[in-house]
Structures are given as structure tokens and as C-alpha cells.
N, C-alpha and C positions, 0 to 999 in steps of 0.2 A: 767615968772613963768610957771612953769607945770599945766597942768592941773589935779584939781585932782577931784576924784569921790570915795565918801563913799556909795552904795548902802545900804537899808536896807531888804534886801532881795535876795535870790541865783541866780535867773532868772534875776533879774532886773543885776545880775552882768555877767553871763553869757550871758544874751543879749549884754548889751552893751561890754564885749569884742570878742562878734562874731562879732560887728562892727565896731570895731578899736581895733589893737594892744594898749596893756598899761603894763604898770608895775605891776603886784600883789603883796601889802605889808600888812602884818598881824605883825608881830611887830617888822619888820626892824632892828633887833640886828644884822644882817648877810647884809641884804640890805645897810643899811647907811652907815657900814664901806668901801662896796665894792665901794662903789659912790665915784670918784673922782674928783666931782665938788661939789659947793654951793647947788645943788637940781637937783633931778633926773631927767633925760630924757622922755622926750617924758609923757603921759598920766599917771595917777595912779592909782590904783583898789585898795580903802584901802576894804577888805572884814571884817572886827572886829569889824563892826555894824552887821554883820547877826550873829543877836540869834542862830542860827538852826547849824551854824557852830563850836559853843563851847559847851566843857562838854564831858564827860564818860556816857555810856547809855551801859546797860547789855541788852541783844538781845538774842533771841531763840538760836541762830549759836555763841556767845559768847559777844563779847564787842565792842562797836564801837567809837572809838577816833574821835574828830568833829575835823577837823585844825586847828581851832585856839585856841583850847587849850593848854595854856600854861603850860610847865614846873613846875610852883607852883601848879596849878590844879591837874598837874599828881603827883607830889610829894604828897599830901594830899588825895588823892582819895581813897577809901576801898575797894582795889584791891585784890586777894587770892596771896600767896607768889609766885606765877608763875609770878607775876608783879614785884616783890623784885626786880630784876636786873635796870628795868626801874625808877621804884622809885630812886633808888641810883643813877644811870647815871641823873636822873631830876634834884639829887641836888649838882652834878656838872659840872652842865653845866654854862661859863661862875663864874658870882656872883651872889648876890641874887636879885639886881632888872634885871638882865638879864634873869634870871629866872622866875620873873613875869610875863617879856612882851614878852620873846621869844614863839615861839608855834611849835608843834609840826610836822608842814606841810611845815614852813619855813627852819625848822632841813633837812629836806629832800628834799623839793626844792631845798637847795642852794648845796647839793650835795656835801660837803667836804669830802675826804678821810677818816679825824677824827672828824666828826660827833658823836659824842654821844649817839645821839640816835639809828643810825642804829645797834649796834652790839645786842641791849637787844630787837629791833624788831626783825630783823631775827631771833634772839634765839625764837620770841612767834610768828613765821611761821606769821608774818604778811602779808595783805595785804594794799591795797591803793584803794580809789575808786577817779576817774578821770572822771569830767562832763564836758558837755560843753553845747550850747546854744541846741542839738538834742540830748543830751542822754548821759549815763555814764557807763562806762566800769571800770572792776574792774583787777589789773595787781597785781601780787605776788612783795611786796618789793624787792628781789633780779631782777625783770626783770625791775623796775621802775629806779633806780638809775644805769647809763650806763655808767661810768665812770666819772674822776673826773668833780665838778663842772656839769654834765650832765646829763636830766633826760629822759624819755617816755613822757613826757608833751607833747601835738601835740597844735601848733597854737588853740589858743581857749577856753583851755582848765584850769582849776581849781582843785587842790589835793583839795578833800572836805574833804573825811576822813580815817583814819586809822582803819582796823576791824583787832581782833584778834580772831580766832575760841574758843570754851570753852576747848578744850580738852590742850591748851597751856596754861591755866589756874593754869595749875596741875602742882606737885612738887614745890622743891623750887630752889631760883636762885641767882644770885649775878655777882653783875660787878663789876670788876677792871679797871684804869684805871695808865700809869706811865707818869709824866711828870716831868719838870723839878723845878716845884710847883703843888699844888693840883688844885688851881683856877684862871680862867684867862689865861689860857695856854693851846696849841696847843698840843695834846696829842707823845710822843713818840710811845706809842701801847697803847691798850682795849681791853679786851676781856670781853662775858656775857657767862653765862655758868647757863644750868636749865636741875633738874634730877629728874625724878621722880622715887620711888622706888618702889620696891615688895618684899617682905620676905627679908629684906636688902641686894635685888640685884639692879643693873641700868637695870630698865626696861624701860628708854626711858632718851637718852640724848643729847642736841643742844650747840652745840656749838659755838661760833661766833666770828672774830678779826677784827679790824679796826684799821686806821691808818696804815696799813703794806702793803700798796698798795691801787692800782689806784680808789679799790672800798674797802668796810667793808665785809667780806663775814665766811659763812657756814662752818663748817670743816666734809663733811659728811665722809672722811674714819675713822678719830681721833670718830666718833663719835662713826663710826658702830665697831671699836676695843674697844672701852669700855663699850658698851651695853652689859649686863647680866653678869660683873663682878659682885663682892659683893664690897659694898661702900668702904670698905675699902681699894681695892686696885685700887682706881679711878686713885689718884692721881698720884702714883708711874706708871701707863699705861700709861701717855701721853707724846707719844713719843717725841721726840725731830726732829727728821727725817720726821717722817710725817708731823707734824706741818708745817716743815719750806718748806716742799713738796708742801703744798697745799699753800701758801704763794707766793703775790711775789714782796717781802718788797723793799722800795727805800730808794735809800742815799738821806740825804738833813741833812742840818744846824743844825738840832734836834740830829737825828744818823744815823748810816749805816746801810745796809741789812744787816749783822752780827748780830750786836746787837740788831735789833729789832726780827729775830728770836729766838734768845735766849729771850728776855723778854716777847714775846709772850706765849711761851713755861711755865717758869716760872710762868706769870699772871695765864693761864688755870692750870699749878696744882693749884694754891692758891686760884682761883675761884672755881675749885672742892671740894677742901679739906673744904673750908668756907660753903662751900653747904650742903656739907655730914654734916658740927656740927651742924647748924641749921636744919636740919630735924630728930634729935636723939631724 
């Protein structure tokens, strides 16, 4: 049998995996499928005994996601509608007790292409803050997750929490995602999409796609061409060309790079268009 260790407190865990490699599980809904034996390898860091690591905390600089805050957490939480897109991807992720026990740091640790969560963090400029047993440094989402399955983690190392600035706060937002059922399923594409407006123009727009390649990522040209239209012609702007420009979607089992640039393309008008009626 493995050995396993529940600390109750962030030092006490960070010490001891400055002294031996171990597994870190906070609620195993990504872990335990990926295990292809009776019980995990080598050592185990359950962290979801430290208090200090769960919950939503509003901050000077804006909001700070603890890790092992779960998906119902975040679903429930009284967040301003710059969070809407996240809310929505929270409550399809997996089903609903996957939802309970899954967290928000294992979404990102385990690094899948169609990850969930990544596309409505990128959209709220997140970042990630990363400890270890000498100190903790803070990396932008998009430099944290290095391709599939892959992260910035250096030996030692613990995602404690997710921070989101306040000013990502602002406008409103909505994620889509397509698959071949709503729940339970591996996404085909995702997109998040958050706009905030001025005199009913787009005075600030984020865009995001997952599932269309190796990581979830940004669409800064799609973004910077519909910045300071008027809402109404958001939707009809997003090209089809550029979309699939900045894309760089794979075949597999689900579908092909053809048709996932097209339903990328599609997701982002219908995420826009959804955006603009909830902010009228």
C-alpha cells in the first residue's frame, strides 16, 4: 500500500514534499481515472485537509481562488457577471458529484486540452500562484499549462491558488461548450467570451477556445478586430479566417480540424450574441 499523508496545514505539506517526491490529490476525479492500477504509486499529498487552501476571498488586486475549491463552490459563489462564464463551465463539468469533489487546481494540474476551466480563466486574465517549501512565485495561466497534460510545476512544488485581477471582474460573459452530450463528455470545442461595454460599443473584449489544440488559448487578433464596434455587430465580426488562424485544432475520434474550426467559430458568435442580450 502507498503511502499516504493528509497534512493539515501548507508548510507541513510543502516541507514534506521538499523531502520526497509524492503524488498531490485534492479530489482525484482526473487522478483516479488516470491510475491504471488498484492504488497510486509511490507516496500521496491528500492537501483537502488545509483550510487556507479553500473558498473565494475578494482582495484589494481582486479575487483569489484557494485550490481546492471545488466546482460547486464556484458554482454557488456571489461573483459579479465577469464570473458568469466560469459559473456556467462549473456546472458542466463532468456530473454533479464530480462537481462537488472535483477543484479547481486539479482542472489545471491535470492539464487536458479540454479542460473546462481553462477557457473562462484565460477570458478573466487569470493567474496561478505556485509554492514550495522556499517561497512562491506567481505565473500567468497561459504560461502555466505548457502543453497537453503539461504543466510549470518544478519539483516541489504546489498550485495553491488562482487570483483574478478586479478589473476582469467587469462586463458580462458566457461559455459554450459542444459535445456529443452535455455531461460526462470530452468536449469537441469551448469557447468563453466577456465584454464589457461603453455607450453600446465593445470597450474591452477576451476571448478564449479549448479543446482545438494542444493547449486552451487567447484569440488576441479576433479580439483586437472587434474592440470598439457597437454590440450589435459583434457577432456577425467574428471572422471565420482568423479564428481558425489563430487555432491549431486536431483530428481524433471526436472530430477533425475542419470541423472544429467551424464550430469554434460558431460557439464564439453565439457566446457573443448571448453576452450582448444579457447586458441590455
Amino acid at each position: 500500500m502507498s503511502l499516504y499523508l493528509r497534512p493539515g496545514n501548507l508548510q507541513e505539506a510543502l516541507d514534506g514534499l521538499a523531502r520526497a517526491p509524492a503524488v498531490v490529490a485534492a479530489g482525484c476525479t482526473d487522478l483516479f481515472p488516470a491510475t491504471e492500477r488498484p492504488a497510486l504509486d509511490g507516496p500521496v499529498l491528500d492537501i483537502t485537509a488545509i483550510a487556507a487552501l479553500r473558498g473565494i476571498a475578494e482582495t484589494g488586486e481582486g479575487w483569489r481562488i484557494g485550490a481546492t475549491t471545488t466546482w460547486t463552490d464556484i458554482a454557488r459563489a456571489p461573483l459579479p457577471p465577469g464570473f458568469d462564464m466560469l459559473k456556467q463551465a462549473a456546472r458542466e463539468v463532468g456530473s454533479a458529484q464530480i462537481q462537488t469533489a472535483g477543484t479547481i487546481a486539479g482542472n489545471l494540474c491535470n492539464a487536458s486540452p479540454a479542460a473546462d476551466g481553462v477557457p473562462p480563466l484565460l477570458a478573466l486574465d487569470a493567474t496561478v500562484e505556485l509554492a514550495c517549501a522556499e517561497g512562491s512565485r506567481i505565473l500567468p495561466l497561459s504560461d502555466f499549462i505548457t502543453g497537453p497534460r503539461a504543466t510549470a510545476l518544478r519539483p516541489g512544488e504546489i498550485l495553491t491558488a488562482v487570483h483574478i485581477p478586479r478589473d476582469a471582474g467587469q462586463g458580462g460573459s458566457r461559455f459554450l461548450k459542444l459535445g456529443a452530450r452535455r455531461y460526462l463528455v470530452i468536449s469537441i470545442a469551448m469557447v468563453a467570451a466577456r465584454i464589457v461595454a461603453e455607450q453600446g460599443h465593445a470597450a474591452q473584449i477576451a476571448l478564449a477556445v479549448g479543446a482545438c489544440g494542444p493547449v486552451a488559448a487567447r484569440l488576441p487578433g479576433v479580439e483586437r478586430a472587434l474592440t470598439g464596434l457597437p454590440l450589435s455587430d459583434l457577432a456577425a465580426a467574428v471572422d471565420a479566417e482568423a479564428v481558425g488562424a489563430a487555432l491549431s485544432p486536431i483530428d481524433d475520434l471526436r472530430a477533425d480540424a475542419a470541423y472544429r474550426r467551424h464550430a469554434a467559430t460558431e460557439l464564439l458568435r453565439r457566446a457573443v450574441t448571448e453576452t450582448v442580450e444579457t447586458m441590455r
